[in-house]
N, C-alpha and C positions, 0 to 999 in steps of 0.2 A: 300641153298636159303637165308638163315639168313647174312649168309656172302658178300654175293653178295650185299643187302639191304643196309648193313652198307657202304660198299664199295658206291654204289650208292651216298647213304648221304655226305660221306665224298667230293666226284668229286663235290657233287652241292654246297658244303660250299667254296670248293677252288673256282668254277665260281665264287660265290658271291663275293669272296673276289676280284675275279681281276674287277669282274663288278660295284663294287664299287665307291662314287665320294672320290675325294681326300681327302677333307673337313670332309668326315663320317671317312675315316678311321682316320686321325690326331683327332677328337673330342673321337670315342674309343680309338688310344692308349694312348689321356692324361690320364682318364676316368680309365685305366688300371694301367697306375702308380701311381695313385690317389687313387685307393683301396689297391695297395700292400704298398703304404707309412703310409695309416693309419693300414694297419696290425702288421707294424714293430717298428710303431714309440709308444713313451709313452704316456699314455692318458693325465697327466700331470707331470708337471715337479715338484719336492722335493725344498720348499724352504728353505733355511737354518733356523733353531729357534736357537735363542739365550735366554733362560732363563734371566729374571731381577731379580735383589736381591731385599732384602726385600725393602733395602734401595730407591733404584729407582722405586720401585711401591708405595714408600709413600710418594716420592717428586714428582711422577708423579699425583699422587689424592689429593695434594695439591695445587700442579699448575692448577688443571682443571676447569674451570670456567661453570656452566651451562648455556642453553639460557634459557632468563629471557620467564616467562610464558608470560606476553603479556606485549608491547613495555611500555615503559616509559610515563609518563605522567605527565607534565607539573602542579605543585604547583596551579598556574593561570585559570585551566582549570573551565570552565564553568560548568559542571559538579559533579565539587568537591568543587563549590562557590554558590551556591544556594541560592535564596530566601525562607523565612520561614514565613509560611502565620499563622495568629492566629485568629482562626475564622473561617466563614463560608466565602468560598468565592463570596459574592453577591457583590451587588451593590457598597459598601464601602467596603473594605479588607483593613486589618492590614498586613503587611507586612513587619516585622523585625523589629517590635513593631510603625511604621507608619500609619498611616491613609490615606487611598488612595481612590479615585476614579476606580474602575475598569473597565478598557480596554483592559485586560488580559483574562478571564476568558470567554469561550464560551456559558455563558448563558446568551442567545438571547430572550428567550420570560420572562426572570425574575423568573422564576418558583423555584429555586433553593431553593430560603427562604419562599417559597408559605406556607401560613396557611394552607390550604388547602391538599397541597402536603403533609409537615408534618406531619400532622393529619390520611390523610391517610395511612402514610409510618408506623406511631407507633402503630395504632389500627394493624395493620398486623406483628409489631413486637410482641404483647404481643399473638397473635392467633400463628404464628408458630415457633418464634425464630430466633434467630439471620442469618442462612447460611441451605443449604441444606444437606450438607455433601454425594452430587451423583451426577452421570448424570442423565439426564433425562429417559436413560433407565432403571436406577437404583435408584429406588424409590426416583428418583429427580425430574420425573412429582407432582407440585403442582395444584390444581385448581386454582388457582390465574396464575396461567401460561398459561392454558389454556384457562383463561377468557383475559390474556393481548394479546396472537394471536391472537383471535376472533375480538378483537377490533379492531386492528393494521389492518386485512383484511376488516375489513367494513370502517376503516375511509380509509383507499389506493383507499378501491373500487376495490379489486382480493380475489380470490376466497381461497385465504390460506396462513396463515404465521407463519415464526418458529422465535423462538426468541431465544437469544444467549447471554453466562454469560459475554461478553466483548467485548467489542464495534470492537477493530483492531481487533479481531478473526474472526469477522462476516464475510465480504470479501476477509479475506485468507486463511479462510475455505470455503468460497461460491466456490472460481473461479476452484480449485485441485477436488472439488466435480463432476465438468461436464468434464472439461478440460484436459488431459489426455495427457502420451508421443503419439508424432505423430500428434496431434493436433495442428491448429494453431490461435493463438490471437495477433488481430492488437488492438493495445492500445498504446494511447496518452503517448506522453515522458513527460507530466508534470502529470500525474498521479501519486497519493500518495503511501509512504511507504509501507500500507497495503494491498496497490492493487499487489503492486513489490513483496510484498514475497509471498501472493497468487498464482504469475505466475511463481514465482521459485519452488515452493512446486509440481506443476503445471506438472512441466518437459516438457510443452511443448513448442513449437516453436513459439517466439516471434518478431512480427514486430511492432517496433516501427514509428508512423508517427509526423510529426512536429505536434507541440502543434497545436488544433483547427483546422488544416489546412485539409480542406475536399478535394482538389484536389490530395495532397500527399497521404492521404487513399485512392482516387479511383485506383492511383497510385498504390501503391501496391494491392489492388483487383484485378484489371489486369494482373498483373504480376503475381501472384495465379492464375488467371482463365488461363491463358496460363500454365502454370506447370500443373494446372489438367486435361486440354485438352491433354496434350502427356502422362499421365497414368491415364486415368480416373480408372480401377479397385484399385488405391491406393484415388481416389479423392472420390468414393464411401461411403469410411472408413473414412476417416477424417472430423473432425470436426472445422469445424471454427467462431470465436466469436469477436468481437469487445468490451469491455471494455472502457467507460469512465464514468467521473465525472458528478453530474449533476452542482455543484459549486465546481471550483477546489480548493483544502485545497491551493498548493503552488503555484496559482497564483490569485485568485479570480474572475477566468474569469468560464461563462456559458459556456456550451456546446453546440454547434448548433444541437441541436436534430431534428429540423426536415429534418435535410439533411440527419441526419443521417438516420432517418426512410429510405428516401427514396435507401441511400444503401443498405441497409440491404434488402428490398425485389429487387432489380436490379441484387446483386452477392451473396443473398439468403446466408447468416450469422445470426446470433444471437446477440443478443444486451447483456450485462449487466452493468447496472446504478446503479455507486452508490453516494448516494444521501447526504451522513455525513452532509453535509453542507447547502443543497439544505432544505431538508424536514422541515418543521415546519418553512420555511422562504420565500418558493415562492409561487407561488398562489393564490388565493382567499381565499382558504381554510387552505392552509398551505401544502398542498398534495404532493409539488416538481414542480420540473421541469414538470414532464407531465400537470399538471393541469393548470402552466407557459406559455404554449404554445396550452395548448389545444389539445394536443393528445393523443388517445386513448392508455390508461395505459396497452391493451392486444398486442398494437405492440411493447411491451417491453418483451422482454423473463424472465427478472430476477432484481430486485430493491433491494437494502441494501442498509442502514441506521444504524448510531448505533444510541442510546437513550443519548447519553453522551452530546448534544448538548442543542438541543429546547425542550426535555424529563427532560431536568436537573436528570436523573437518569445514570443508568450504567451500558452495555450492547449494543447489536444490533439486530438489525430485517430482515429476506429477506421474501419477498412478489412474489407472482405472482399464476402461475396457480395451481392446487393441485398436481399433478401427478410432476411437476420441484420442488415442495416445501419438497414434503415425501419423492424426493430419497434425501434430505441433511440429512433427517433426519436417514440416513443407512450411509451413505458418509460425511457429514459434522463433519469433526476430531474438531473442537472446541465444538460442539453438543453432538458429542458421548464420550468423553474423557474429557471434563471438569464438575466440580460441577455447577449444572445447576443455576439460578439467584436465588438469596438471594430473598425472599416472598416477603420483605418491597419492594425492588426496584422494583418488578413488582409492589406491590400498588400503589406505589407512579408514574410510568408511568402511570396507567392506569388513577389516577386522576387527571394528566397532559394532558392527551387525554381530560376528559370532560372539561377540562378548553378552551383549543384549539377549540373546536366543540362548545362550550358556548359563545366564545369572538371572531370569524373571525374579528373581528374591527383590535385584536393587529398584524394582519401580516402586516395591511397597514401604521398603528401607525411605527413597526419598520422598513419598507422599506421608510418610510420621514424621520425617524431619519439615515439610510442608506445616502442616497441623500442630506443629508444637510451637514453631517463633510465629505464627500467624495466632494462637493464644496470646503467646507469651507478651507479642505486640500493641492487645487491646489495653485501651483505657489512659493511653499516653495522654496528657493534655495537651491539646491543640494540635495534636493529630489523629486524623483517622486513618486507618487500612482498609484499603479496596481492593476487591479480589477474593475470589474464593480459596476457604479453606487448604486445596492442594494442590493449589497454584503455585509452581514453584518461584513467578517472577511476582509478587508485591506492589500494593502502592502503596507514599505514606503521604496525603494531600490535608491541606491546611484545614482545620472547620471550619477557619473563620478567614476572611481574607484579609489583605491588609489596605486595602483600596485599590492596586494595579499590578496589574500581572508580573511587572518589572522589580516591585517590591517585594510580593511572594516568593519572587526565583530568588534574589538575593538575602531573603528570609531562612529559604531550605538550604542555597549554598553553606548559607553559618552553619547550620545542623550538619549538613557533609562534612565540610572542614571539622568542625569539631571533633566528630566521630576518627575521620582518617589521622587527625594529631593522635589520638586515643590506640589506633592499629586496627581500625575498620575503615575497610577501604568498602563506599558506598558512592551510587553515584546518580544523578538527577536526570529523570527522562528528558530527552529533548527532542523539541520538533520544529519542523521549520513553518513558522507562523503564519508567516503573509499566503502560503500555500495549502494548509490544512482546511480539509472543507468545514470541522467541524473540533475545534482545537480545543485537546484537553487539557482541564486545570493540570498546573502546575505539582510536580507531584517527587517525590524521591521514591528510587526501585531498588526493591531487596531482595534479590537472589540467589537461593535457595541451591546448595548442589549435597550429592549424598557424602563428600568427603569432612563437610563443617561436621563436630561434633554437636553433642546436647551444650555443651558447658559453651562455646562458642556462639553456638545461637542463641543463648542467656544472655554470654556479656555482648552480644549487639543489641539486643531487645533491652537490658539493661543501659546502654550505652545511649543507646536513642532517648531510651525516657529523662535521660540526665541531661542530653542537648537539651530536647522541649523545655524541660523546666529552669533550663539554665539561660536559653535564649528565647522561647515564646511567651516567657511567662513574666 
């Protein structure tokens, strides 16, 4: 019976084989000689060694040159040519033992050499000491820290804010905090540095839209909302946030935020503003942008600021609702992983807040001082000014270029020098090239604080037009 079986077997294997298509049997017997040729062949082949003498392995380790740890760099460079400031850098700064006027230095409401400030920064040096030596999780909570949050959320007008040992930390630790791989963030191509390595830290998917340009952002929301329409169960999960400035560091142009509001609830995103520039210089109050425009500070998801500007101290802040602000405080890798802010600096913020809340006169003092060298500026030859009117940081960029970027910068240095020989200390934005997603021309920055007089902001607007015509023309 057994035999007959096998028999059977064997009849139905021969049918198959004649019922077979041609194509199947040529793909088995390659298939066939393909298994018996890796049975027989060698797995690899022996290649000859030939021993070296001592001798050629020590002509060989003589001749080998290593690659250098990182590229060459240029005697000349900007970098390795610094200015050397002596003194405090206010209103007059010494400068390689010069006497200058300052147009340099981003302290916009003056506060920097404040009696006031001082006073209180020292009374809080001699109570805790010089630094904290922890994080905040790690007996690096001060009360003084927690009395400069309290403040920082009643003067904002939101319900909670954390504060942070260094200003570029505060936003790229803010953004890796919410934003996540898979995640997507439309942000402006003229967005600063620290926004750019927040969204690399980030790992998530980045669409860039033209500077300003709200039709190119609805543009891509679109284009999103179609992607999440063909898998919504993946559109579910994902998070998406729009990122801009509220006064841009590398162009001094505003944000149109109320347009933006109104995206944000149409294709139902997230906002985060940040404000470096904006805070302690627009408003009534000095509040930003939102109080700039008069919109409701709760249809903002997230607000950063560092202190390093109109705080004249050092450090940054992010504000908004308490439940977005406590999880930084688990998530925020500059928060959790850095020594939290030195005691004085928060004092001396915080005495910088009541001077702020005491004097609303000085934000409208420095936006006429904005609007008169931002006049007085136009029509220079061969430069133009970018940035709006009461933008207290300037740009002054070439119209015309010189053929390479390396040209233009040593172009504007003459115009610097010239100026700072003259007693206008002025100084040339700089960025780190090879890393900038979207790197802006070359440009000189003129800032703007409420202690320069009218006749001082003349003779630099005067001063500049006499470089141009001396050295562009």
């Amino acid at each position: 019976m057994a035999a007959a079986g096998q028999q059977w077997v064997l009849v139905e294997m021969v049918q198959a084989f004649y019922e077979a298509p041609t194509y199947h049997l040529i793909l088995e017997g390659i298939l066939i000689l393909w298994i018996i040729r890796l049975l027989f062949s060698k797995t690899y082949k022996l290649q000859e060694r030939s021993d070296l003498t001592l001798k050629e392995k020590e002509e060989l380790i003589e001749e080998w040159q290593p690659e250098p740890l990182v590229p060459p760099v240029p005697k000349d460079h900007p970098a390795l040519n610094y200015n050397i400031v002596s003194g405090p850098p206010t209103h007059i700064i010494t400068v390689n033992g010069k006497e200058c006027i300052n147009f340099a230095s981003f302290n916009f409401l003056g506060l920097l050499d404040n009696e006031k400030v001082k006073s209180a920064a020292q009374a809080s040096l001699k109570k805790y000491g010089v630094g904290t030596c922890g994080p905040r999780g790690f007996y690096g909570t001060f009360d003084v820290h927690l009395e400069l949050e309290e403040r920082l959320a009643k003067f904002m007008r939101t319900e909670e804010a954390i504060i942070y040992s260094y200003g570029f930390a505060t936003i790229a630790s803010a953004i890796p905090a919410y934003s996540k791989r898979g995640d997507i963030v439309f942000v402006d191509e003229a967005a600063c540095f620290a926004i750019q390595k927040g969204l690399q830290a980030s790992r998530s998917n980045i669409k860039l839209f033209k500077h300003n340009d709200m039709a190119d952002l609805e543009r891509l929301l679109k284009e999103q909302e179609t992607e999440d329409q063909k898998n919504p169960r993946k559109a579910r999960v994902t998070r998406r946030f729009i990122v801009v400035e509220g006064l841009y560091m590398n162009t001094g142009d505003i944000c149109p935020l109320p347009e933006l509001i109104k995206l944000k609830y149409k294709y139902k995103v997230r906002i985060f503003l940040e404000e470096s520039l904006s805070f302690g210089v627009l408003g009534e109050h000095g509040r930003g942008i939102t109080e700039h425009f008069g919109i409701n500070i709760d249809d903002i998801d997230l607000i950063s600021a560092n202190m390093e500007n109109s705080l004249a101290s050092i450090g940054g802040f992010c504000c908004g609702r308490s439940f977005i602000i406590d999880h930084q405080r688990l998530s925020g890798q500059g928060y959790c992983f850095s020594a939290s802010l030195p005691p004085l600096l928060a004092a001396a913020a915080i005495e910088a807040l009541n001077i702020m809340e005491d004097n609303p006169d000085i934000f409208q003092t420095l936006r006429a001082k904005c609007e008169h060298i931002h006049k007085a500026l136009q029509g220079i030859s061969g430069l133009k000014v970018v940035g709006e009117s009461f933008s207290p940081a300037l740009h002054l960029q070439l119209e015309e270029s010189c053929g390479s970027r390396e040209n233009d910068v040593k172009l504007l240095k003459r115009v610097v020098d010239y100026c700072m020989n003259s007693g206008i200390a002025l100084t040339q934005a700089r960025y780190l090239e090879k890393e900038e997603k979207c790197l802006p021309p070359p440009s000189i920055r003129v800032v703007i604080t409420v202690e320069q007089t009218e006749k001082e902001l003349d003779k630099a607007a005067s001063l500049l037009k006499e470089a141009a015509q001396s050295i562009l023309n």
